[in-house]
C-alpha positions in Angstrom: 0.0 0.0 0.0 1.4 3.3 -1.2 1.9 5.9 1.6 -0.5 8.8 1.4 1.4 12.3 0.8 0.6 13.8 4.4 1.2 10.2 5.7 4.3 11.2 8.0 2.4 14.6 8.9 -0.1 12.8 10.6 2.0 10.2 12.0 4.1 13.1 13.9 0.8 15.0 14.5 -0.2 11.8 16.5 3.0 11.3 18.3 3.3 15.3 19.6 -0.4 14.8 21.2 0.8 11.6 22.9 -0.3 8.5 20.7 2.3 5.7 20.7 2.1 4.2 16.9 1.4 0.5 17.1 0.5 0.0 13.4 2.2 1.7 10.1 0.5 0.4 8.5 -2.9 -1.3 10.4 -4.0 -4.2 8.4 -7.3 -6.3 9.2 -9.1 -9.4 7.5 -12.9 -9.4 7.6 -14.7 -12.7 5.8 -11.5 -12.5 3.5 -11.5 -9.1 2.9 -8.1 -7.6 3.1 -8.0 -4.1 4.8 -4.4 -1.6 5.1 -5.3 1.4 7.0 -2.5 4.0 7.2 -1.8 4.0 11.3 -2.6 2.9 14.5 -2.1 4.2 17.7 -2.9 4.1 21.2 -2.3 6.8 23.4 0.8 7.2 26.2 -0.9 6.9 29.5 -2.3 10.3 29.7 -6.1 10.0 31.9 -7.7 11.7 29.2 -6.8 9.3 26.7 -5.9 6.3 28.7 -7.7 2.8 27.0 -8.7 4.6 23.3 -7.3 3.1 20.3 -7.6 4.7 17.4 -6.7 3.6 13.7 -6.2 6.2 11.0 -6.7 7.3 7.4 -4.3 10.3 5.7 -6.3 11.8 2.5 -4.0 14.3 0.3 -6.8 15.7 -1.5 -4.0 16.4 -3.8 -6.0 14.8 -6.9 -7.2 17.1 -10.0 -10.9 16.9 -8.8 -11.6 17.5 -4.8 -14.8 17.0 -5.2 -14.1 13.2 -7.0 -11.0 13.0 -4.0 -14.0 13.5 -1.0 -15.8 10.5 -2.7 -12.9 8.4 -2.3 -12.0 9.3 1.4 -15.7 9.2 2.4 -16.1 5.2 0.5 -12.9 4.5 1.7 -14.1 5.7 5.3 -17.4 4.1 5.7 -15.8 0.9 4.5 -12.8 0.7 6.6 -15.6 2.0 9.6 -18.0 -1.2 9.0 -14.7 -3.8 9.1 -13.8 -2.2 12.1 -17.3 -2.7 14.1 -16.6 -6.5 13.4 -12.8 -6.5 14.2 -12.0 -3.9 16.7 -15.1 -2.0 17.7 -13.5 -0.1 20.6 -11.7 1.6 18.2 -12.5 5.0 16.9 -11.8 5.6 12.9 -10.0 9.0 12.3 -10.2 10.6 8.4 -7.0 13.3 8.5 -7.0 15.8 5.8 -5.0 19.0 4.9 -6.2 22.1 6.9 -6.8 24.1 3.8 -9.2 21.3 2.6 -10.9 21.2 5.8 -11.3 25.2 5.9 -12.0 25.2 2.1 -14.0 22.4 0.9 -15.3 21.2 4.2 -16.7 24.4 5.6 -18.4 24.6 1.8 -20.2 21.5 2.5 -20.8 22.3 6.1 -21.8 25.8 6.8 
């Protein structure tokens, strides 16, 4: 599985706010279904975060169409979401995305 462009962003984003990367990449088998997510982590002990798991998914949104690039992330999500209820359901699924895509295209979608 090719690395996503912001894939070491996020993976140092997670490490400054305490996470402890246990995955790079996360990869799960539901019914024969082969998943690769890009991280997982668990947190340092920290009380606030103490027992939560999380795996997550980098989107560049570097692709000619963001519009085509948010239909990817968003399959991509729900799918990796639904293998994870029957795998690891403890776990919380995280999308990261570029903060100019987030205060561009998201806020458009979201006002």
């Amino acid at each position: 599985m090719a690395k996503d462009f912001y894939h070491n962003c996020v993976k140092t984003a997670l490490e400054k706010d305490g996470w402890l990367i246990t995955h790079d990449p996360t990869k799960w088998e539901v019914e024969d279904v082969f998943y690769e997510v890009d991280l997982g982590a668990e947190p340092l002990i920290g009380a606030e975060k103490q027992g939560e798991k999380l795996p997550s998914r980098s989107k560049s949104f570097i692709g000619p169409s963001t519009v085509n690039e948010f239909h990817k992330a968003v399959g991509q999500f729900v799918d990796y979401a639904t293998a994870l209820e029957f795998i690891e359901p403890e776990r919380i699924l995280f999308l990261a995305i570029p903060e100019h895509i987030h205060l561009t295209f998201f806020k458009k979608c979201n006002p």
